[in-house]
MILUM-880412 format. One line per 4 residues: their letters; for each residue x, y, z of C-alpha. Coordinates in steps of 0.05 Angstrom, whole numbers. Example, Ala and Ser with C-alpha at 12.3 -4.5 7.8 and 13.67 -1.06 7.14 Angstrom:
2
as> 246/-90/156 | 273/-21/143
***
This chain:
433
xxxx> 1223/1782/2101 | 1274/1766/2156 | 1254/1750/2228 | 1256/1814/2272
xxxx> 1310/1809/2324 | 1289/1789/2386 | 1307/1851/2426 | 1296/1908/2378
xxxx> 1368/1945/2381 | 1354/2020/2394 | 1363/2045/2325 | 1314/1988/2306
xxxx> 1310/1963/2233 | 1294/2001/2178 | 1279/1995/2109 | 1289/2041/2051
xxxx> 1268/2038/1970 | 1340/2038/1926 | 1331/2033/1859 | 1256/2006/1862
xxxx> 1277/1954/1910 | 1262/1951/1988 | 1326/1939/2029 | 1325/1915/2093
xxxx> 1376/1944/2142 | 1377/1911/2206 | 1417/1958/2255 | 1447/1912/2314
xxxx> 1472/1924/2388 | 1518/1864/2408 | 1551/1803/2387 | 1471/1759/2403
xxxx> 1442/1804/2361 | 1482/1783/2308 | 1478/1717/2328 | 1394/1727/2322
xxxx> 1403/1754/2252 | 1441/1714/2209 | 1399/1646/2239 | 1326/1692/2222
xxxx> 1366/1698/2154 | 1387/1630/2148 | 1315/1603/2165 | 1283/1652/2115
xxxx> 1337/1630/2067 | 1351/1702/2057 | 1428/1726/2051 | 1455/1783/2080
xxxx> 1494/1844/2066 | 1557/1851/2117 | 1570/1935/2131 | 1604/1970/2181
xxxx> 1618/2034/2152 | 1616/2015/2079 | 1687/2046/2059 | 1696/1983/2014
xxxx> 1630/1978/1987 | 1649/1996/1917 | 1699/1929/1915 | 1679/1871/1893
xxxx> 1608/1840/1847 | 1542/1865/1865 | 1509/1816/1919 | 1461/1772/1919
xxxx> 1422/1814/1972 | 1366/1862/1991 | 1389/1853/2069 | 1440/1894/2103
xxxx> 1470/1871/2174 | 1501/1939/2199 | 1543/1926/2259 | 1576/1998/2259
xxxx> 1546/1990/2335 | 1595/1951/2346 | 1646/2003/2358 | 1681/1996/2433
xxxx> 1754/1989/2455 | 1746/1926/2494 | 1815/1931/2520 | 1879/1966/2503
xxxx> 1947/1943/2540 | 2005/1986/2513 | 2063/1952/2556 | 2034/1881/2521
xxxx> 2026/1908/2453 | 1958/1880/2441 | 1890/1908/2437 | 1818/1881/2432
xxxx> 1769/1925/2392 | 1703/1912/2366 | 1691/1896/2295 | 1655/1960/2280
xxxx> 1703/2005/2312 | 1726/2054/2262 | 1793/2062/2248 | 1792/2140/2252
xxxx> 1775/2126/2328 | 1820/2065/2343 | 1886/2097/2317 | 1895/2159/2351
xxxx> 1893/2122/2408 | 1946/2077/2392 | 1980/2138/2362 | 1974/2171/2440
xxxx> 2023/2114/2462 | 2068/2127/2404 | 2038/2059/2374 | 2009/2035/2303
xxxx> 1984/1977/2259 | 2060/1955/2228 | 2024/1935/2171 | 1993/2009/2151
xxxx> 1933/1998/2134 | 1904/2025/2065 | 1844/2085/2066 | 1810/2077/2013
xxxx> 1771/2143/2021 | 1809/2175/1960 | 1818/2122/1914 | 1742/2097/1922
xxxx> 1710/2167/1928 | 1669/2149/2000 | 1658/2189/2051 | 1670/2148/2114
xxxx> 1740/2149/2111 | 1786/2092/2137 | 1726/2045/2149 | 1724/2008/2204
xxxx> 1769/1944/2236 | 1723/1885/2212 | 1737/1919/2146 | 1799/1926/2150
xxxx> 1816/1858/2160 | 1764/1830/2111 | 1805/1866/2063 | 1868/1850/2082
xxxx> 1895/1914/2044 | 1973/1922/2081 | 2009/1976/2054 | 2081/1991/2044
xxxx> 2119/1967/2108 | 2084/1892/2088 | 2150/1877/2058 | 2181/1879/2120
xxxx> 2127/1872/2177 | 2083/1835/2144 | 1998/1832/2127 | 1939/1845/2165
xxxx> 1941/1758/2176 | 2004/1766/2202 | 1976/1818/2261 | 1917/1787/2277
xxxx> 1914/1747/2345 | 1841/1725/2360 | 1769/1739/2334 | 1695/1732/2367
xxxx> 1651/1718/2299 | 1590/1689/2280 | 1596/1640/2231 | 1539/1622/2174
xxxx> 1515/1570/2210 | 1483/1620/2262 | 1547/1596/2317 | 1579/1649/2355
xxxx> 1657/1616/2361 | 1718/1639/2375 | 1797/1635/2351 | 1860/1647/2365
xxxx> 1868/1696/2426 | 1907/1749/2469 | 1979/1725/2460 | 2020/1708/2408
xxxx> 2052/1633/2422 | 1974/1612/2442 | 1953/1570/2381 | 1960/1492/2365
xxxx> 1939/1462/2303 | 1910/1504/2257 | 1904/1589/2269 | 1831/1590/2245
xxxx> 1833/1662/2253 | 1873/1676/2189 | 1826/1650/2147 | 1780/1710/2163
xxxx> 1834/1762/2133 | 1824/1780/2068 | 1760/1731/2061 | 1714/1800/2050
xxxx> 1661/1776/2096 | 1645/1716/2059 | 1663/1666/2118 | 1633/1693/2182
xxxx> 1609/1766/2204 | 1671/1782/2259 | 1652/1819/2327 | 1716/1830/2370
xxxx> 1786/1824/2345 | 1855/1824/2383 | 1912/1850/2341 | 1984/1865/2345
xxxx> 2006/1938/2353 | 2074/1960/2349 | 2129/2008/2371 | 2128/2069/2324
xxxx> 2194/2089/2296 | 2238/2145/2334 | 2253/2173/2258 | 2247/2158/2192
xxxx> 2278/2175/2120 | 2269/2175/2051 | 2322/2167/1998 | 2294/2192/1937
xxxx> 2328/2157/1865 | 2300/2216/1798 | 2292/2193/1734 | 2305/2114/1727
xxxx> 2259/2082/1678 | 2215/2023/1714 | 2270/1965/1698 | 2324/2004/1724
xxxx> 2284/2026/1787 | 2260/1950/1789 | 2335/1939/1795 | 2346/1988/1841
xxxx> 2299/1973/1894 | 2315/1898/1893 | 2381/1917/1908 | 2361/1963/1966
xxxx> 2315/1912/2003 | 2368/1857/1994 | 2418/1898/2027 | 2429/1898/2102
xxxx> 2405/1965/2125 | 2338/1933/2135 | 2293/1978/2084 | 2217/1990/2101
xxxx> 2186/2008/2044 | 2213/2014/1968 | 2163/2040/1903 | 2177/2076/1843
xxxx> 2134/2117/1811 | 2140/2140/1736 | 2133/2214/1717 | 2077/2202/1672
xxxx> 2043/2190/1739 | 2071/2241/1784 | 2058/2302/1728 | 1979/2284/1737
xxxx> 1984/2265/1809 | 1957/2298/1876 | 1981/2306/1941 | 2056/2301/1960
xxxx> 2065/2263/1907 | 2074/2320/1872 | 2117/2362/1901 | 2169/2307/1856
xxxx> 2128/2307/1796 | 2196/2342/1753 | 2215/2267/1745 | 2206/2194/1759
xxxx> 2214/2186/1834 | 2236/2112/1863 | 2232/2123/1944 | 2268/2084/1999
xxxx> 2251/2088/2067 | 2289/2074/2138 | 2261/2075/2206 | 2291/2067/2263
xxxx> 2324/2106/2315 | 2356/2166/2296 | 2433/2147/2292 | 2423/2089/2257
xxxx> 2377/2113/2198 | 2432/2167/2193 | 2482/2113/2183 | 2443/2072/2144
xxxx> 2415/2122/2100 | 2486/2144/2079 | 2508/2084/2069 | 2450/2058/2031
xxxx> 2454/2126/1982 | 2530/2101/1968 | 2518/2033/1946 | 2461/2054/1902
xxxx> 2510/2113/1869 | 2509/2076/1811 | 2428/2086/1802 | 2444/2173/1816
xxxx> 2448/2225/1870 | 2397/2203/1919 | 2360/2257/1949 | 2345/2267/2024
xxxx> 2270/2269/2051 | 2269/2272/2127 | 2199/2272/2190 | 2137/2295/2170
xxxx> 2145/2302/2099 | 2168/2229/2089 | 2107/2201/2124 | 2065/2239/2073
xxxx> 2107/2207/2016 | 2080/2137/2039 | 2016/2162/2060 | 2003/2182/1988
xxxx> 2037/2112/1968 | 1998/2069/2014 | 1926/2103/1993 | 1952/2107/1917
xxxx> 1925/2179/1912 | 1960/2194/1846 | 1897/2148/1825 | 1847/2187/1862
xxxx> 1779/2195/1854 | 1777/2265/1845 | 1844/2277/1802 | 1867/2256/1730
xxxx> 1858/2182/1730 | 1793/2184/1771 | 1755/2157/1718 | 1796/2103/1704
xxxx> 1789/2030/1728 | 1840/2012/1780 | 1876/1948/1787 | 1916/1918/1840
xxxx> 1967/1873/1810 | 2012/1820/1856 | 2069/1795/1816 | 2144/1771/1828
xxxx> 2178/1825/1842 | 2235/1808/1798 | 2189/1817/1747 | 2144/1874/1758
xxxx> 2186/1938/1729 | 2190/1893/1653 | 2114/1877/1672 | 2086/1941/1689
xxxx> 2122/1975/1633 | 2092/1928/1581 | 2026/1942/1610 | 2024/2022/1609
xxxx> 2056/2018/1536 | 2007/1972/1509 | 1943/1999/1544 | 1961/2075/1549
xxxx> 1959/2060/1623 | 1986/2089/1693 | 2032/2043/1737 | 2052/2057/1811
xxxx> 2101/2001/1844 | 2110/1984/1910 | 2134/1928/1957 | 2196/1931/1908
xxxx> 2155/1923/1858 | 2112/1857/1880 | 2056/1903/1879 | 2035/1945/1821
xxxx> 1972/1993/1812 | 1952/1999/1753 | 1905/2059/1719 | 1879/2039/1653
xxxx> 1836/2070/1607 | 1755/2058/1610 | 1745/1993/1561 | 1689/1942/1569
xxxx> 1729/1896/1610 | 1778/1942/1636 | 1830/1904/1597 | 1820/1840/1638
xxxx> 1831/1791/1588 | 1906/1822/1565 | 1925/1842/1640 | 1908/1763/1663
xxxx> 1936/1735/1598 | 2017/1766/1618 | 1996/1754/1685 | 1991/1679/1682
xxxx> 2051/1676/1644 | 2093/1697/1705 | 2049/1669/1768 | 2017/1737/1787
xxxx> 1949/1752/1798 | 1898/1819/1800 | 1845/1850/1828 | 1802/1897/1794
xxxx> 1799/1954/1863 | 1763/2007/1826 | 1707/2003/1769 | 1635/2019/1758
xxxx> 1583/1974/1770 | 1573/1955/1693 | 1648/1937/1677 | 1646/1900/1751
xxxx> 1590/1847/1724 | 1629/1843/1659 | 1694/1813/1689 | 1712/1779/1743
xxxx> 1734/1829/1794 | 1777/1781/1837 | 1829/1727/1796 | 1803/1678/1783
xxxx> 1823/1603/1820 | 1864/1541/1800 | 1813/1497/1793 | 1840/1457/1856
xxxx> 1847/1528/1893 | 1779/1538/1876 | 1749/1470/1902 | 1794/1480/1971
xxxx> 1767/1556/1980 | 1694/1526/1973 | 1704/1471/2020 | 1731/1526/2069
xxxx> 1667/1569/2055 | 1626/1503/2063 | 1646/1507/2132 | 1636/1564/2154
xxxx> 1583/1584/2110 | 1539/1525/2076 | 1478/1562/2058 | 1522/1630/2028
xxxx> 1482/1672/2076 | 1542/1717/2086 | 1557/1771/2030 | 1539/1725/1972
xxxx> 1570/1733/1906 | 1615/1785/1927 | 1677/1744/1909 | 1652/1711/1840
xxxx> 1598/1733/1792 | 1555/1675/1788 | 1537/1682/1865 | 1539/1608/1899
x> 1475/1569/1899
***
């Protein structure tokens, strides 16, 4: 049983029976609470359970764990400076809070971050901003603005070693040698349980557009995209999704369902999407007519993009594993169209088509072995998003490592982490010894 912490927090610990087993939720107040927990959990060799609002929970291999560390407590603004574009925010903060204040200044995360709320079936929403960047799930502007790494400034964690430390910090020219910061984005947890973060926040766009391509087949929207993001009127976001998908889809998705849609966007200010729009539609003549979606009803179009709802829990495909599939996008319309022919599967395509999701139908092992077979013929790799907990121990839910990747990412986690206190066997199915 773990150590109590040393000032009970006021929500206190509790336990609850799940499934015939007793979990242990410790409920903490501040960053030495946390600090007091993982070392009672390290000295009763018993690992822990990282949760903020457990958006996410459904990702990833059962863990190695009947201990929860809940730091949704941890849910202040520490600071906020518009006119510097940063702002500090505790780990736990949820994201529902954090950006409509952002929002207020006419401000946002660049890299859009995903809600998995649909596409998971969970009822807390976007999750919090420990989440968040434990994920590392950027959505369609990453092409051009980058991943959640890429925003991150500076972190207050605890490490597995029971050590409060911190990284990085305010600004953005502040780090020599290593940014040990980035390490924490997309690590899911398994490297140190974060407190604060400082990110990046940007200028929103005055205006935004979407050129709209109907009816290209997935090589010929492949083709089409590629050509649009290597042009020069600097192209935010670019996917293509098949009408296969868009006839079963949900929100404003399908208002386009009456054929394949491949969508461009441009931000910017208002003159110069015009102009670039235009001129973008005429160099891409040869592809069709490109329909005009303008404001509101363009941000909805990515919205649905970003959060894959065409896949969501509650519509057509909701019963269908869910893969996320990073590939070169050169590659990924002749990739993703193999895929859907050969497994009777779904396809969406973003980032040009470096990212594909991918809706296949129920099998034991969600047609892992096939799907990783193609993949390692062209250097891509997947993640299995959505699953039940069955087909989750059956496969390995993240790709599996070079054997030299592999040894490197464990030396990492050595150091952070030697016991595997934090969220063990989350990342692998034999969970680390």
């Amino acid at each position: 049983m773990l150590t109590p912490l040393p000032s009970p927090p006021p929500q206190g610990g509790r336990e609850y029976i799940s499934l015939r087993v007793v979990v242990t939720v410790l409920h903490i107040r501040d960053a030495a609470d946390v600090e007091a927990a993982v070392r009672a959990a390290i000295a009763d060799e018993q690992p822990l359970e990282i949760v903020g609002h457990g958006s996410k929970r459904p990702i990833g291999h059962a863990m190695a764990t009947n201990a929860v560390l809940d730091v949704s407590a941890l849910n202040a603004v520490t600071s906020y400076e518009p006119n510097e574009l940063i702002i500090t925010v505790q780990a736990g903060a949820a994201l529902d809070d954090v950006l409509p204040l952002i929002d207020s200044r006419n401000q946002q995360f660049a890299f859009e971050p995903m809600d998995t709320a649909a596409l998971l079936d969970v009822r807390s929403g976007r999750g919090t901003i420990g989440g968040m960047i434990a994920a590392g799930l950027a959505g369609p502007r990453r092409i051009k603005a980058g991943g959640v790494r890429d925003h991150l400034l500076g972190v207050h964690a605890v490490s597995g070693f029971g050590d409060s430390f911190k990284a990085g910090g305010r600004v953005v020219k502040n780090v020599t040698g290593y940014d040990l910061c980035k390490l924490l984005a997309g690590s899911w947890g398994t490297l140190a349980v974060m407190t604060e973060v400082t990110l990046k926040v940007m200028p929103k766009a005055e205006t935004e557009r979407t050129l709209v391509l109907r009816g290209l087949d997935d090589v010929a929207a492949n083709r089409a995209m590629t050509a649009a993001l290597g042009s020069p009127y600097d192209v935010s976001g670019a996917a293509h999704v098949p009408h296969s998908t868009l006839k079963a889809g949900r929100g404003t998705l399908a208002g386009l369902a009456a054929n394949a849609a491949t969508l461009l966007r441009l931000e910017g200010i208002a003159a110069s999407v015009a102009h670039r729009a235009s001129a973008l539609a005429a160099d891409l003549a040869s592809f069709g007519t490109a329909e005009l979606v303008e404001g509101a009803q363009s941000a909805a179009l990515w919205r649905d993009i970003r959060d894959v709802m065409p896949f969501a829990a509650g519509g057509a495909f909701g019963a269908w594993p869910v893969w996320r599939i990073v590939c070169p996008p050169a590659r990924g319309g002749a990739f993703g169209q193999a895929l859907a022919r050969e497994t009777g599967g779904e396809v969406i395509y973003d980032w040009g088509g470096g990212l594909i999701w991918a809706a296949l139908p129920p099998s034991v092992d969600a047609h892992a072995a096939p799907l990783r077979r193609r993949l390692a013929a062209i250097g891509g790799h997947a993640t299995l998003l959505r699953a039940d907990e069955g087909t989750r121990r059956a496969v390995d839910v993240f790709h599996p490592q070079a054997k030299g990747v592999a040894a490197l990412s464990e030396r990492v986690r050595q150091s952070f982490d030697p016991k595997s206190i934090l969220n063990r066997g989350r990342l692998t199915r034999t969970p680390i010894s």
